[in-house]
N, C-alpha and C positions, 0 to 999 in steps of 0.2 A: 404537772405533766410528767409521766412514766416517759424517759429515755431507754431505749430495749440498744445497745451495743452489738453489732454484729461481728462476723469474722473478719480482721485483718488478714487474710491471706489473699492477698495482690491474685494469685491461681483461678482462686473460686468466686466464676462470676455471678454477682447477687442483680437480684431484679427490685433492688430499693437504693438507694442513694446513702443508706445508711448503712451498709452493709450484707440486713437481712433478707436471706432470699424470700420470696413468694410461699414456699412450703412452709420457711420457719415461723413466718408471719400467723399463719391458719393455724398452726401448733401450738403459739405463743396465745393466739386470741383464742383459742378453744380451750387451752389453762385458764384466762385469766376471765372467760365468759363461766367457767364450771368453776372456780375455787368461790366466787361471789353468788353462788347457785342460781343462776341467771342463765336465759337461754335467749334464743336468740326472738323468741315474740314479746320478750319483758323488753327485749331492748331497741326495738318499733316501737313497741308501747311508749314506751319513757321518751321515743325520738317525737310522737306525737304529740306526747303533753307539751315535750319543751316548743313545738314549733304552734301552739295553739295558745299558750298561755298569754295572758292579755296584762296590757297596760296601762287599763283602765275599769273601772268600775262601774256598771249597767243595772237594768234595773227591765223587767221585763211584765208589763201589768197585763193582765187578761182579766177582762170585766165579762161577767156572765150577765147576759143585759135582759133584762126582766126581772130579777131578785130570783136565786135561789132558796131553795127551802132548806134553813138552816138545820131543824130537829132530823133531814133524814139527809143530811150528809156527815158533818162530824159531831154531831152528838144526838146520839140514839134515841128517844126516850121510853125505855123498858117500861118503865112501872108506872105509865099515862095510860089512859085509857084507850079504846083499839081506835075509835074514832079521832083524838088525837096522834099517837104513836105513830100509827099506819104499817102500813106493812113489810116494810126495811127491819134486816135484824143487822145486830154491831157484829163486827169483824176483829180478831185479832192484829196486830200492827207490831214494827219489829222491834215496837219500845214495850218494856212488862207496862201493863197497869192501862196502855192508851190503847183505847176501840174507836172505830169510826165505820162508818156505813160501809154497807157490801160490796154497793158498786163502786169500789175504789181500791179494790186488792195491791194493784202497781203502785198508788200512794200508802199503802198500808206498807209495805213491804220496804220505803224510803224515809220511814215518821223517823228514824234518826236525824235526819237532813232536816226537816223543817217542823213547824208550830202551826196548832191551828186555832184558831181564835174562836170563840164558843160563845163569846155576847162582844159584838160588836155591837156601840151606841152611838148616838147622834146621828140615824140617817136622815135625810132633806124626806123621802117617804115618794118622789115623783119617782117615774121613769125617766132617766136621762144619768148620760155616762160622769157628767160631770164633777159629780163632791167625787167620787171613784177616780180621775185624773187630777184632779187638784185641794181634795182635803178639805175644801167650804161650800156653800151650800152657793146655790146660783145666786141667787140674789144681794147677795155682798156684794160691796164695790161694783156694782152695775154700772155707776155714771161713768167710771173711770176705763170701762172694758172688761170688768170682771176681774177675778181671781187666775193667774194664766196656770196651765197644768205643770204637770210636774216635769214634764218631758222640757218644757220652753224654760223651766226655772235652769234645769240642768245647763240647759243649752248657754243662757245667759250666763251662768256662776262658772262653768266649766270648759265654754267651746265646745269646739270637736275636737276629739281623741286622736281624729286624719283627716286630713282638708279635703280628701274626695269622697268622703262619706257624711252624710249629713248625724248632726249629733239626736236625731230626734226625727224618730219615724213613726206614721199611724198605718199602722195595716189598713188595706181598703177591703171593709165587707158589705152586704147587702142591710137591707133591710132599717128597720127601726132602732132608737137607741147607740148609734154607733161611730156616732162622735167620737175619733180619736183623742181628743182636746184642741183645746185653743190656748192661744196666746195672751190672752188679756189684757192686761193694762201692760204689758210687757213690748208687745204689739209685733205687726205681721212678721216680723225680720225673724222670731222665734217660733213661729208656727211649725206646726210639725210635718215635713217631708211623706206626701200619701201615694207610694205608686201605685200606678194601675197599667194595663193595657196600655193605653194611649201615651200615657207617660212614658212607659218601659221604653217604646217603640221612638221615640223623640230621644232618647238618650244616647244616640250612636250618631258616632260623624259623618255616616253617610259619603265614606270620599274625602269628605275634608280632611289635613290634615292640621295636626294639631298647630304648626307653625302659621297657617294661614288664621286658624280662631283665634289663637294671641293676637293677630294685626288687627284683627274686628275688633276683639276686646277694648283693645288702645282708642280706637275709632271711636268705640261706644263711647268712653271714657270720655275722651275730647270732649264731643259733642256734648254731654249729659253737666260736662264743670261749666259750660256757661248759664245752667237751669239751675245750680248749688243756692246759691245766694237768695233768690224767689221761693222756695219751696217750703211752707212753716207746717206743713201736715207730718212730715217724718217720713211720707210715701216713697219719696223718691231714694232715701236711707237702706229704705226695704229691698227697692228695686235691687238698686248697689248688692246688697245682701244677695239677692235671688243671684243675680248672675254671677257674683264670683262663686255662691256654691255648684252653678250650671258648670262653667267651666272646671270647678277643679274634679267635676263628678265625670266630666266629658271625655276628660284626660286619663281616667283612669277606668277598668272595669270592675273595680271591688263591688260595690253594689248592685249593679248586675248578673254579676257573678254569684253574689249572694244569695240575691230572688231566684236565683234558678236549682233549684233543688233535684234538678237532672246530675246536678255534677257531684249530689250527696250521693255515697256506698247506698247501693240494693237496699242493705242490711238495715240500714238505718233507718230509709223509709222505708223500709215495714214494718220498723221498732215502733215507730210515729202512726204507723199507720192515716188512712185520708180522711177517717172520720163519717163515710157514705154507709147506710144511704140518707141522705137530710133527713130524715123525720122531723116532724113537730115544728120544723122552720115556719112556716105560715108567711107573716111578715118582717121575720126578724131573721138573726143572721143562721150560715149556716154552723153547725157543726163541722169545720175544715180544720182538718189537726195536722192539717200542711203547713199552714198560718203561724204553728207553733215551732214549728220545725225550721221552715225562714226566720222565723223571731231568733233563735240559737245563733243560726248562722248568721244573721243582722248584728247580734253584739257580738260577736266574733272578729269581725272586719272591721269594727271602733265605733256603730252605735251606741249612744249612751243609755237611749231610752227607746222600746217598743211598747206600743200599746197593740191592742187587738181586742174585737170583739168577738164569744166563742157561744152560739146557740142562741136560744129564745127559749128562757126559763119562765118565763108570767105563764105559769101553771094554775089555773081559775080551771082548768078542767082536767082531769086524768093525771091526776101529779105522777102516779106512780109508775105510769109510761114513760113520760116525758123523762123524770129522774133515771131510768132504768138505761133510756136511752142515751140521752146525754152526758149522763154519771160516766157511763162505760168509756166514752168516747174523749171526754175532759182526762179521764182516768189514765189512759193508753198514754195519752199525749205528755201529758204531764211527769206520768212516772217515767217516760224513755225520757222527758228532758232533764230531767232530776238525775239519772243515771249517767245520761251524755255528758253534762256539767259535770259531773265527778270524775268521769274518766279523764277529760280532755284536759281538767286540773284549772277549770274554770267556776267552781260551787262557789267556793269564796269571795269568788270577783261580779257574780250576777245574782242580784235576787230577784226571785219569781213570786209573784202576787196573784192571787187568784180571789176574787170576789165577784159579791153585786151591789145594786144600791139599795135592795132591804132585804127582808128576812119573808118568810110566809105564816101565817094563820095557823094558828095552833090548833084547830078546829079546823076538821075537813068537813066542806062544803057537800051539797046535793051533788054534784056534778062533778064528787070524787076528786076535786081541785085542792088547792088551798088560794088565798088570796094574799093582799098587801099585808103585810105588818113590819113598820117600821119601826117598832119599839125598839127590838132586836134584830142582829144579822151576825155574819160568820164570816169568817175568811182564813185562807190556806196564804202559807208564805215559809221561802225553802231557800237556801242557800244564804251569798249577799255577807257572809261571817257571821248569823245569827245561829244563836243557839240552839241545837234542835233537839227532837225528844221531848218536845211539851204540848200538851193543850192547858191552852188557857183561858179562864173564866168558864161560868157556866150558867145555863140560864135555871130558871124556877122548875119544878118536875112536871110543867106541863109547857114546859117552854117559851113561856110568855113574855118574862122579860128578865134582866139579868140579875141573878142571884150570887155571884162570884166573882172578881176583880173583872170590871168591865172594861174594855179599848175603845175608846174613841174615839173615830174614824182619823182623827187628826193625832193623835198619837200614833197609828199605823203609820202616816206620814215622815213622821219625827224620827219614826227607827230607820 
């Protein structure tokens, strides 16, 4: 720490305790802001990073639920024929040498930050979110509850990062496919925290004050140690679980606070933009890039893990709407949260996953679609301290399956 010595003359009265008056002070910090050629928005800035920077490590999955079409997001295929290729041309991106689809200029513009994977292998081939939060295919370990997602594993291995925020949140969206994960064999105590409406609206004391819910607490307590003994399901463990996280969430408004993206700068949501108007939603979810923007501010407050589901990509008709439309909108979202994480000084501490659970038909259909194909698939992944500036693997020149160092959906896991 810099000691600045002021004037000893008893005469000249100073407006600091250390001597220096108020003028010399503005004089002294207007030197020592210009010799470091700093002004004074580096030095909010810098106040921002330091009061955002996190002490824990997160992980942010957005599952595109229906399978994207790999060949026309990050890897183009030029020299296919028109009825495979389709109508997508490649983009420049801010790495020499790496192109990826048009409708993704804002993730073009951040390919330094992350990696895009160009033959993801071993998809299950259904619709469902599942190998996508937990790295195996459903039918493993059934007897025992399944495989629990990644979010429940964290939860179990890691806790909470803050006792009134839960370690493990699932966005709530509409429609088909949109499983945040489960808990599996891990069981309900790790399930993942899904507000909604109803929920939000239940999380406030309503009058009580916090001193009167501790006496309930104790209450519940009492009562519930004489059912300990008799209980061989685990049920009553979970319960235990549910209420200390109700109260420590009750006591505080971090999460609340969070979901409310009223309290985010202008600026920002319209960096995020909302994602409207839904197109192509039908029965699956919407295109809401509010969702991603909460997700930011979810690990921000000491979530460890967000899921969400973003669109309805099962493109069996009109790929090149749907992609145009979607593309754009996953785009927006994505590239401001890639940015935000950098500024706030948060990149290294969250990674962002962006998939689905297959890939699409290398061959367009009558109906201008593409269908299933889960030979191959793709996936985006940015920040989290992985090395960015790559794509990796690559599929055959017609896209069909993988021709160059393939990832296995459980290796995506592993990193």
């Amino acid at each position: 720490m810099l000691t600045i010595f002021g004037s000893r003359d008893s005469n000249v009265r100073s407006g600091y305790c250390d001597g220096v008056s108020r003028r010399g002070m503005l004089k002294i910090g207007a030197l020592g802001v210009g010799a470091f050629g700093l002004n004074q928005a580096d030095l909010l800035r810098a106040d921002a990073a330091s009061k955002t920077r996190m002490n824990h490590k997160a992980v942010i999955n957005i599952f595109l639920g229906g399978g994207p079409p790999h060949q026309d997001m990050w890897e183009i295929k030029t020299e296919a024929p028109k009825n495979i290729r389709g109508p997508f041309k490649p983009i420049a991106t801010s790495v020499p040498g790496i192109q990826i689809g048009e409708c993704f200029p804002r993730i073009a513009e951040s390919m330094d930050k992350a990696a895009v994977l160009r033959a993801v292998v071993g998809c299950e081939g259904r619709h469902d979110s599942f190998q996508c939060m937990t790295g195996f295919r459903y039918a493993e370990m059934r007897s025992v509850g399944g495989h629990p997602a990644m979010g429940s594993v964290l939860h179990r291995l890691q806790g909470p990062a803050d006792r009134s925020v839960p370690p493990y949140v699932g966005m709530k969206t509409d429609g088909v496919w949109r499983n945040p994960g489960t808990p599996g064999f891990l069981g309900a105590t790790f399930a993942p925290f899904i507000p909604d409406g109803e929920g939000l609206a239940n999380m406030k004391l309503n009058g009580v004050t916090t001193d009167r819910l501790g006496d309930r607490k104790s209450l519940l307590k009492s009562i519930d140690r004489l059912r300990r003994d008799v209980d061989a399901s685990g049920q009553l463990t979970a319960i235990d679980s549910y209420e200390q996280q109700a109260f420590d969430v009750l006591t505080s408004s971090k999460l609340v606070d969070a979901l409310d993206i009223e309290k985010e700068a202008p600026e920002i949501r319209e960096k995020y933009g909302d994602g409207k108007p839904y197109t192509y939603k039908y029965d699956g979810a919407a295109t809401d890039n509010t969702l991603i923007l909460r997700a930011r501010r979810l690990v921000e407050v000491g979530v460890r893990c967000v899921t969400l589901t973003f669109g309805r990509w099962d493109s069996h008709g009109n790929n090149e709407g749907l992609v145009r439309h979607h593309g754009t909108r996953i785009d927006q979202a994505v590239g401001a949260l890639i940015s935000d994480l950098e500024e706030r000084g948060m990149i290294d501490d969250v990674t962002v996953l962006v998939w689905g659970e297959f890939g699409r038909t290398p061959r367009i259909n009558k109906n201008a679609g593409r269908d299933h194909w889960p030979q191959v698939s793709c996936a985006y992944i940015a920040g989290g301290g992985i090395q960015g500036g790559q794509a990796i693997g690559s599929t055959n020149r017609l896209g069909e399956r993988a021709h160059s160092r393939p990832v296995h959906v459980q290796e995506i896991f592993s990193t």
